[in-house]
C-alpha positions in Angstrom: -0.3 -61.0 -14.2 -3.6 -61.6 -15.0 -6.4 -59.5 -13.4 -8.0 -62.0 -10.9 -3.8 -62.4 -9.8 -3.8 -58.9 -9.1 -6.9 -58.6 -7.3 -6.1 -61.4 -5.2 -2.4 -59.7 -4.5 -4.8 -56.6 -4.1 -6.7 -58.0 -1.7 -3.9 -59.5 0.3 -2.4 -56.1 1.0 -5.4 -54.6 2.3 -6.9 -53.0 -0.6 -10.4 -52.6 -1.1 -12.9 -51.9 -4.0 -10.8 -54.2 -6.1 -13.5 -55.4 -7.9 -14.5 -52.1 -9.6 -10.6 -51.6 -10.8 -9.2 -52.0 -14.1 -5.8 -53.7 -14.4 -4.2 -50.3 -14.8 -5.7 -49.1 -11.5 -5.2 -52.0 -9.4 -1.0 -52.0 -10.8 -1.3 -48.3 -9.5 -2.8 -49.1 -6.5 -0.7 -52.2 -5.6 2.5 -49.8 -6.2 1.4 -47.3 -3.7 0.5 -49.3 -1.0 4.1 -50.9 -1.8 5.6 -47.3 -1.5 3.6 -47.0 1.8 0.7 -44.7 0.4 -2.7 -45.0 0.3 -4.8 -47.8 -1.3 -6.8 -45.3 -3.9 -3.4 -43.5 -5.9 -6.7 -41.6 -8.0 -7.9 -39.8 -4.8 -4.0 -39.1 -3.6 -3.3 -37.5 -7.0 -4.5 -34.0 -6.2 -3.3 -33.9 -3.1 0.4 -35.0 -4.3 -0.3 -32.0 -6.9 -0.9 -29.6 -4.4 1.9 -26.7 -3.5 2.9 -26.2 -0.5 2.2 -22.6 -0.3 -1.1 -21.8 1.9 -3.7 -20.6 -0.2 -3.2 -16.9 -0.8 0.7 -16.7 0.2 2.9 -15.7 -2.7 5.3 -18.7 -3.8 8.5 -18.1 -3.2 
C-alpha cells in the first residue's frame, strides 16, 4: 500500500497523528489496533517489556 492508503486506513480505525508517521509506523500502528491495542505500538513498547515482578520483589 502506498502511504496516503495507509493513512487513510489509519485514519478510518481511529488512529490519530497519522500525518507525522512513517510507513513503518503507521503498518505497526494499524496491526495493533487490529490486535486490539493501542493506536501508538512506540509508547506500548516499554510497557509490554516490563516484568511483572513489583519493583524491588525478587523474580521468581
Amino acid at each position: 500500500m502506498k502511504l496516503d492508503e495507509l493513512k487513510g486506513v489509519a485514519s478510518s480505525m481511529g488512529i490519530t497523528g497519522t500525518t507525522k508517521m512513517r510507513k513503518s509506523d503507521l503498518v505497526e500502528a494499524i496491526k495493533a489496533r487490529q490486535a486490539g491495542g493501542s493506536s501508538a505500538p512506540a509508547a506500548s513498547a516499554p510497557a509490554a517489556a516490563k516484568s511483572e515482578t513489583p519493583e524491588g520483589a525478587a523474580p521468581a
